[in-house]
TILUMKE-321823 format. One record per atom (N, C-alpha, C): residue in three letters; atom name; x, z, y. Coordinates in steps of 0.02 Angstrom, whole numbers, plus 50000, padded with zeros to 5 digits. Atoms other than C-alpha are relative to their C-alpha. Layout:
<recs>
(rec "ALA","CA",(X,Z,Y));
...
</recs>
This chain:
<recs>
(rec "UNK","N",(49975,50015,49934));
(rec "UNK","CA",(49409,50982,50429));
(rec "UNK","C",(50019,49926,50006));
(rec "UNK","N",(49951,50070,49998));
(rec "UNK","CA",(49487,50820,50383));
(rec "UNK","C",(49925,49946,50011));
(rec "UNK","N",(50039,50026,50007));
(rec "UNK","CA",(49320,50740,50357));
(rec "UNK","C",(49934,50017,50091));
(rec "UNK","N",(50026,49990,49948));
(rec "UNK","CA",(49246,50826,50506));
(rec "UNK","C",(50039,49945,50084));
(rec "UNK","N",(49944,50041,49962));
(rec "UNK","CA",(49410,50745,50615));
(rec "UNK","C",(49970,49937,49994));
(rec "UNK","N",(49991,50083,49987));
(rec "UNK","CA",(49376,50577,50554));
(rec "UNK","C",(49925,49959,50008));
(rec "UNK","N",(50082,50023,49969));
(rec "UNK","CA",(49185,50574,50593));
(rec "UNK","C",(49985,49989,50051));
(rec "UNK","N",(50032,49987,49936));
(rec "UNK","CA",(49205,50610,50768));
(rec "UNK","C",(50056,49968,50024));
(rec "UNK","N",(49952,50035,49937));
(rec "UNK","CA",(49371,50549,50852));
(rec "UNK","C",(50009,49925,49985));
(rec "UNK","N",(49977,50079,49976));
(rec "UNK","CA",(49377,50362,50913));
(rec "UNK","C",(50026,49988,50057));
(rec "UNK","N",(49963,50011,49935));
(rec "UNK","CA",(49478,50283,51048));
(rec "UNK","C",(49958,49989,50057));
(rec "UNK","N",(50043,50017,49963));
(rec "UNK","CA",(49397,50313,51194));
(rec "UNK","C",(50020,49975,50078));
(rec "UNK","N",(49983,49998,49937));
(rec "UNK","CA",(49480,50232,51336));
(rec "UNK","C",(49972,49934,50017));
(rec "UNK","N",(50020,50041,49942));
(rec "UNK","CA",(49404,50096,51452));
(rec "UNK","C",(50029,49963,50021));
(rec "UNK","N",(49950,50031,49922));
(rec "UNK","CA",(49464,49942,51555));
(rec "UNK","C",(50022,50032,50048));
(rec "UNK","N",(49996,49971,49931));
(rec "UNK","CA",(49475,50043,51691));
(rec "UNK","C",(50069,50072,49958));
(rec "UNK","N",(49942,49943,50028));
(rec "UNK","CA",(49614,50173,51589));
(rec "UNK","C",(50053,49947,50009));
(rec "UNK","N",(49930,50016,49997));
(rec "UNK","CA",(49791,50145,51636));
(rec "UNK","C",(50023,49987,49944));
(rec "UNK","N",(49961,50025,50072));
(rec "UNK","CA",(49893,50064,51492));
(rec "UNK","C",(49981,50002,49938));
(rec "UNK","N",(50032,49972,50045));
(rec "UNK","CA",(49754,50093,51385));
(rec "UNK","C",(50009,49911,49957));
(rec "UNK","N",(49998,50061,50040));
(rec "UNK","CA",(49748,49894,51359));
(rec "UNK","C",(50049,49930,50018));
(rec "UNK","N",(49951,50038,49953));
(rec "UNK","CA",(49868,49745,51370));
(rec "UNK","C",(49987,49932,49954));
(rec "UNK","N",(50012,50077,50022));
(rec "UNK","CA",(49816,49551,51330));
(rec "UNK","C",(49933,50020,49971));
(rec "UNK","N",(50041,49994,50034));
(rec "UNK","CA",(49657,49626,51286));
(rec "UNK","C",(49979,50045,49920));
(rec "UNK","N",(50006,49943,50041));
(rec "UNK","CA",(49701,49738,51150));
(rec "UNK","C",(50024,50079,50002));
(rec "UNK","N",(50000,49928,49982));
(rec "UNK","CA",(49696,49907,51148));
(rec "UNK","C",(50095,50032,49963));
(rec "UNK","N",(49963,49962,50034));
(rec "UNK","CA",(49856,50002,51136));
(rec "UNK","C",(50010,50066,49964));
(rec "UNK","N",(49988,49931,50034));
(rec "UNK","CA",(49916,50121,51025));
(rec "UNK","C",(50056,50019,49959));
(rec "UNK","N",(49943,50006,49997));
(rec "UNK","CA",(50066,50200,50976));
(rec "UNK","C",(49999,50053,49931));
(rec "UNK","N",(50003,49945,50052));
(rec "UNK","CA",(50120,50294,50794));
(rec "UNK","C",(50080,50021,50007));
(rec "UNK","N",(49937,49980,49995));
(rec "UNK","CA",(50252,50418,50796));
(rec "UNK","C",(49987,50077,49975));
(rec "UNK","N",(50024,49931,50060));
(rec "UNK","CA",(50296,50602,50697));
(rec "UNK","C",(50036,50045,50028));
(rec "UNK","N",(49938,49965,49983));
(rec "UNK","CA",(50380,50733,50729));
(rec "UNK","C",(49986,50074,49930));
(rec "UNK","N",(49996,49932,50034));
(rec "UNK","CA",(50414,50915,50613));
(rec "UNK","C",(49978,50060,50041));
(rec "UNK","N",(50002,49949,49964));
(rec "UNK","CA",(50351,51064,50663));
(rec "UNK","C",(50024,50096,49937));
(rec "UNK","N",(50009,49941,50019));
(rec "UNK","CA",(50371,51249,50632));
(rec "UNK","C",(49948,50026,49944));
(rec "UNK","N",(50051,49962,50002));
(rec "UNK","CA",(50266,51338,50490));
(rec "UNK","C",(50027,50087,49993));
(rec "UNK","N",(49965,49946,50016));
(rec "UNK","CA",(50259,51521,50457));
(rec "UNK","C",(50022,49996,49930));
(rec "UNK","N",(49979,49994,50057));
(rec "UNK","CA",(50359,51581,50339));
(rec "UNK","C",(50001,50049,49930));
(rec "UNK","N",(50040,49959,50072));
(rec "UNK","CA",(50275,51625,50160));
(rec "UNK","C",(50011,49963,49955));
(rec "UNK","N",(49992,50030,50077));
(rec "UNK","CA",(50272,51580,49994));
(rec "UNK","C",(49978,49938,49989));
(rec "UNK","N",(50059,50077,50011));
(rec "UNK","CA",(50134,51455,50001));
(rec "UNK","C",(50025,49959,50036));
(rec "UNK","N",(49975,50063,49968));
(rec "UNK","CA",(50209,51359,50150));
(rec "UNK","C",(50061,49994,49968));
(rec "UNK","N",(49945,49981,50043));
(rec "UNK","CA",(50365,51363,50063));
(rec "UNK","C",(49983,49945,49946));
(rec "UNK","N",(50001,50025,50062));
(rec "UNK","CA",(50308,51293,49906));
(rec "UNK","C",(49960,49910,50027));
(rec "UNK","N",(50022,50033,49987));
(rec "UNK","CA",(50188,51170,49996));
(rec "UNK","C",(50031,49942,50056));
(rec "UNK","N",(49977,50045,49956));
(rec "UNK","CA",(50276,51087,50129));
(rec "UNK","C",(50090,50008,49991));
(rec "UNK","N",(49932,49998,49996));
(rec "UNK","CA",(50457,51162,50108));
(rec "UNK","C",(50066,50013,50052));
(rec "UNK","N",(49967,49966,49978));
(rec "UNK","CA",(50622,51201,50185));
(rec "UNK","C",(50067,49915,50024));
(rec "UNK","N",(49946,50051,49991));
(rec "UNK","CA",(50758,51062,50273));
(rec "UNK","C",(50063,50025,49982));
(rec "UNK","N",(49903,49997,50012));
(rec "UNK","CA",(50944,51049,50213));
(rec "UNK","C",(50018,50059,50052));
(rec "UNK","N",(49955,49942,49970));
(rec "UNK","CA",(51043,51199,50262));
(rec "UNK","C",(50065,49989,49969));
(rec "UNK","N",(49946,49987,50010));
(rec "UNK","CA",(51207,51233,50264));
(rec "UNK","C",(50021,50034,49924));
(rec "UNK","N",(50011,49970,50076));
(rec "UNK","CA",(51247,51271,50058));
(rec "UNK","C",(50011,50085,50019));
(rec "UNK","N",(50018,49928,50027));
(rec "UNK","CA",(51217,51470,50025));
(rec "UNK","C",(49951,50010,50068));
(rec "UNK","N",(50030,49974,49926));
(rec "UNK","CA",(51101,51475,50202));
(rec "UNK","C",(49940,49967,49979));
(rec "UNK","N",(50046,50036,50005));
(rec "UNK","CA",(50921,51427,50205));
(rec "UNK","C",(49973,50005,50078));
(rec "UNK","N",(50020,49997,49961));
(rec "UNK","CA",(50831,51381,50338));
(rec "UNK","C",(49937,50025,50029));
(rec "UNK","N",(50048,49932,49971));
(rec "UNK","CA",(50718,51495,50454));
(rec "UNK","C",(49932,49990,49978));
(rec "UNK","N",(50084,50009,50018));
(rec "UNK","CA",(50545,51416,50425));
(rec "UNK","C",(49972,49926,49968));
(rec "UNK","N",(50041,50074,50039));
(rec "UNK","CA",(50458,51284,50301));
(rec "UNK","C",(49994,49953,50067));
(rec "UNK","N",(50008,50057,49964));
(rec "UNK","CA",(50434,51120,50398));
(rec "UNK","C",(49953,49959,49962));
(rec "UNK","N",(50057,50029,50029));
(rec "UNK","CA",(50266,51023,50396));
(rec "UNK","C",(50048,49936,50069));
(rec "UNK","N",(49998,50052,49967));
(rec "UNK","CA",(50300,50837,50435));
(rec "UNK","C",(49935,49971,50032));
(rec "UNK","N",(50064,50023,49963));
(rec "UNK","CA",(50154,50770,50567));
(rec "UNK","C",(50000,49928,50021));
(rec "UNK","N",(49982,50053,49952));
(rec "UNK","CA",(50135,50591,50592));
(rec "UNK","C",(49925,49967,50027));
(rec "UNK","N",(50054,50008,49962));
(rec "UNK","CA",(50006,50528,50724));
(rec "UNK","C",(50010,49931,50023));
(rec "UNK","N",(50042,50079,50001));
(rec "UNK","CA",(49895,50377,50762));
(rec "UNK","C",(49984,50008,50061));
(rec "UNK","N",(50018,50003,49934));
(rec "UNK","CA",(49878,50371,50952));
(rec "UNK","C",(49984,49972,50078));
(rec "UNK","N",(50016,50071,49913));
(rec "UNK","CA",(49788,50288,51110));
(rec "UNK","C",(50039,50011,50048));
(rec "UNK","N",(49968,50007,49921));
(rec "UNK","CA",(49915,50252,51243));
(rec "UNK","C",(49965,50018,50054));
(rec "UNK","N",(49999,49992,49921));
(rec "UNK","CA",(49810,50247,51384));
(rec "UNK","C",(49972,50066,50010));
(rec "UNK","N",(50017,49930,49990));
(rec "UNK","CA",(49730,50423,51358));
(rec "UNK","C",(50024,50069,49941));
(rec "UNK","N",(49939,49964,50004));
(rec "UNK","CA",(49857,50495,51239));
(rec "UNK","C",(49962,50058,49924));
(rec "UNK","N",(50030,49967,50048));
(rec "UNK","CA",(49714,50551,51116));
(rec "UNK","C",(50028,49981,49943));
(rec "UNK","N",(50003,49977,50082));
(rec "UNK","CA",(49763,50603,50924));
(rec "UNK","C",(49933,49941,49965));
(rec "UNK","N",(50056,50031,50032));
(rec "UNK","CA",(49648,50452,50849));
(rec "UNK","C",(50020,49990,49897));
(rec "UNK","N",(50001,49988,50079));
(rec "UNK","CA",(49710,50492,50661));
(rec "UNK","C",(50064,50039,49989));
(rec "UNK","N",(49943,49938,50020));
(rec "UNK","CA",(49841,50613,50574));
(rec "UNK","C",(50014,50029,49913));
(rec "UNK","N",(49985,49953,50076));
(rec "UNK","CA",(49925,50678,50431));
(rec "UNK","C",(50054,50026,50008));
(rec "UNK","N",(49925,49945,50028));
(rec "UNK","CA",(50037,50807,50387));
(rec "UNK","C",(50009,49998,49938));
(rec "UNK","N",(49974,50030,50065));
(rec "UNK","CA",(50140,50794,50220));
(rec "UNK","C",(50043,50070,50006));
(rec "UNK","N",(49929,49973,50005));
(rec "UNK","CA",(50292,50908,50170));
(rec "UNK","C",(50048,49961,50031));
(rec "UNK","N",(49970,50016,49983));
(rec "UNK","CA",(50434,50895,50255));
(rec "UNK","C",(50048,49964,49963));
(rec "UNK","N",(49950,50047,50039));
(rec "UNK","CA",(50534,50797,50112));
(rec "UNK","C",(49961,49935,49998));
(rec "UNK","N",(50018,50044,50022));
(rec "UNK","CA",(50410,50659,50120));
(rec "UNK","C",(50020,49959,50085));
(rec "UNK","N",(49968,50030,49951));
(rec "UNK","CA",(50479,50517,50252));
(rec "UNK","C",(49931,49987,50047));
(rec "UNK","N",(50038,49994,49948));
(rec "UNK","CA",(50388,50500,50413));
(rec "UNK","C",(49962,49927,49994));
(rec "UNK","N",(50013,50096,50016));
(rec "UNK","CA",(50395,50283,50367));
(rec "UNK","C",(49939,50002,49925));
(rec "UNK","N",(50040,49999,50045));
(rec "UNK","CA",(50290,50332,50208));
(rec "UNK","C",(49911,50006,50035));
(rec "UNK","N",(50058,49971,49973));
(rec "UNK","CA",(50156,50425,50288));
(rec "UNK","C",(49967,49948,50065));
(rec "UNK","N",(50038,50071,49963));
(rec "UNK","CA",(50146,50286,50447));
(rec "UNK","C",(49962,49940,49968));
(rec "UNK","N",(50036,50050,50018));
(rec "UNK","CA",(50110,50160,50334));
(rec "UNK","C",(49922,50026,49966));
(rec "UNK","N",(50054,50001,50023));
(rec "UNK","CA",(49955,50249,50271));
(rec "UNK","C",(49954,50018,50064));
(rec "UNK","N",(50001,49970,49915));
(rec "UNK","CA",(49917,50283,50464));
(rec "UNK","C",(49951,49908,50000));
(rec "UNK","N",(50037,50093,49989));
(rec "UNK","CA",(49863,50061,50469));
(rec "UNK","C",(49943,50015,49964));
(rec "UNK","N",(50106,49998,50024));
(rec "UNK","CA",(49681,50121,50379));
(rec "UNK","C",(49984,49997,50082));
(rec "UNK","N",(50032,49992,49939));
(rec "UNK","CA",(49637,50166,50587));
(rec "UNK","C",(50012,49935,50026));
(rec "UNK","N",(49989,50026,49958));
(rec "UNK","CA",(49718,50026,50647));
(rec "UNK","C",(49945,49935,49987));
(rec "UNK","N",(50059,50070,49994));
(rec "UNK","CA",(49580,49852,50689));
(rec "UNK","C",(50067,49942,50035));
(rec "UNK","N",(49966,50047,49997));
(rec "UNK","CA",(49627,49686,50726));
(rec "UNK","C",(50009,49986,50087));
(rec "UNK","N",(50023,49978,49936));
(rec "UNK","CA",(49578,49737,50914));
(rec "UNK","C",(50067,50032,50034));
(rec "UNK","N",(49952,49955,49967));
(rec "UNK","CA",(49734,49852,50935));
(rec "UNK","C",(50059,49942,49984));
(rec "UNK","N",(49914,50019,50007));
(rec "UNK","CA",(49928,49822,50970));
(rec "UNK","C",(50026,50055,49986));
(rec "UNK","N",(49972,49956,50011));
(rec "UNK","CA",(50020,49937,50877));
(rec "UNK","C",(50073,50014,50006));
(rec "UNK","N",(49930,49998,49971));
(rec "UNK","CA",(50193,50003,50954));
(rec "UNK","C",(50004,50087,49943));
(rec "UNK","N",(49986,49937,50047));
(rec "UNK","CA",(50295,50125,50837));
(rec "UNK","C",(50088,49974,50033));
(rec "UNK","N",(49928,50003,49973));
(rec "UNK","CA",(50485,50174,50861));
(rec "UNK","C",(50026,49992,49934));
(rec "UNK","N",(49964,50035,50044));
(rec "UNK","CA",(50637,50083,50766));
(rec "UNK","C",(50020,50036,49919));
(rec "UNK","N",(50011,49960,50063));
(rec "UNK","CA",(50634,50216,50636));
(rec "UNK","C",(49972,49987,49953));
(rec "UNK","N",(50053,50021,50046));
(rec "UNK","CA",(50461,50174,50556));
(rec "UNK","C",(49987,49941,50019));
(rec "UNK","N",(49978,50063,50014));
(rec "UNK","CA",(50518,49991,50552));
(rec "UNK","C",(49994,50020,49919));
(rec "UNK","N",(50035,49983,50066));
(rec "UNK","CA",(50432,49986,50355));
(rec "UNK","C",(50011,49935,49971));
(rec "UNK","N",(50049,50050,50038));
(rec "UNK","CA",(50360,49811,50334));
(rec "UNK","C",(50052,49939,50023));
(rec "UNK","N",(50011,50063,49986));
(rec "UNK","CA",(50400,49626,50386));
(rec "UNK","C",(49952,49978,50033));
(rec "UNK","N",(50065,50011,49945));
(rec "UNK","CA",(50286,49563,50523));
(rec "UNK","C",(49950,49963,49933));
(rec "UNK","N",(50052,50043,50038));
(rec "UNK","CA",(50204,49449,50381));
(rec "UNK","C",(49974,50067,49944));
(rec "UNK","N",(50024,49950,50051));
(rec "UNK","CA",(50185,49605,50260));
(rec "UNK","C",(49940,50068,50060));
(rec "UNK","N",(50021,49938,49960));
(rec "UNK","CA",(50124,49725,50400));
(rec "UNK","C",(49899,49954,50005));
(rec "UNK","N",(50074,50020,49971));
(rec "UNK","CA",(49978,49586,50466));
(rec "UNK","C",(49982,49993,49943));
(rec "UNK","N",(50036,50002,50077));
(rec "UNK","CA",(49919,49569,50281));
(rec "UNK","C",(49972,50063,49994));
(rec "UNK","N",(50051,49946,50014));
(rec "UNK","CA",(49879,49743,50271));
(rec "UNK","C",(49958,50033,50033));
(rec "UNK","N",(50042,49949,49962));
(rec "UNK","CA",(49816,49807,50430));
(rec "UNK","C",(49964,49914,50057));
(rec "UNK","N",(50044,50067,49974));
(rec "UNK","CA",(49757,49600,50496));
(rec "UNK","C",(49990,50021,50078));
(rec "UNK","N",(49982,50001,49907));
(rec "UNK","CA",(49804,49653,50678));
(rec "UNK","C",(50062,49953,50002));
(rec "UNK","N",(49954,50040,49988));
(rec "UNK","CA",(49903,49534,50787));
(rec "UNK","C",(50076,50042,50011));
(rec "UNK","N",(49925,49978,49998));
(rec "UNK","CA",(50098,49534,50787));
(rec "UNK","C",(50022,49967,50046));
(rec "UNK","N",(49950,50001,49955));
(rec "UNK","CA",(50208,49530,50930));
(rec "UNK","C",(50065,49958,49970));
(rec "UNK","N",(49947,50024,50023));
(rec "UNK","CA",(50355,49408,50899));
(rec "UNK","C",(50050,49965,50076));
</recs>
């Protein structure tokens, strides 16, 4: 699936898409959130369980999701899920393989990671200052 995903989705929005572009580069925005899995052994062991209250566990494993996405049409253009003990700022930074020197990448103060001079070294898109 993963390989099927990353054969086929590219950003497909247009001059003509609302907020899709701004100074000429395409926006795009990374951000994560946790979701729900069911609850079994395997998710359990594989993704895991958040802090509870000591002797209480909590209702259902948690898969962390963090996404690579075009502003102006809101499409999923890359993705990973991790266990929920692995930080959302880990997983963004391996999120900059999608990003080109073409895009502006907007993320929230959370997955603040890098140094503008460490960030354009690895993913050689322009920085906002």
């Amino acid at each position: 699936m993963s390989r099927l995903f990353h054969s086929i989705v590219r950003p497909l929005a247009s001059s003509e898409t609302p907020g899709a572009f701004l100074g000429g580069l395409r926006v795009m925005a990374v951000d994560g959130t946790v979701l729900d899995v069911p609850d079994s052994k395997a998710n359990a062991k594989v993704f895991g369980y958040p802090g509870s209250r000591k002797g209480t566990r909590a209702a259902f494993p948690k898969v962390r999701v963090v996404l690579l996405i075009e502003a102006g049409t809101h499409l999923i253009t890359d993705a990973l899920m991790c266990p929920y003990r692995i930080g959302e700022r880990v997983r963004a930074l391996k999120l900059l393989r999608s990003v080109s020197e073409s895009m502006l990448l907007m993320w929230d103060a959370r997955i603040t990671f890098l140094s503008n001079g460490q960030l354009h070294i690895r993913s050689r898109m322009p920085i906002l200052r």
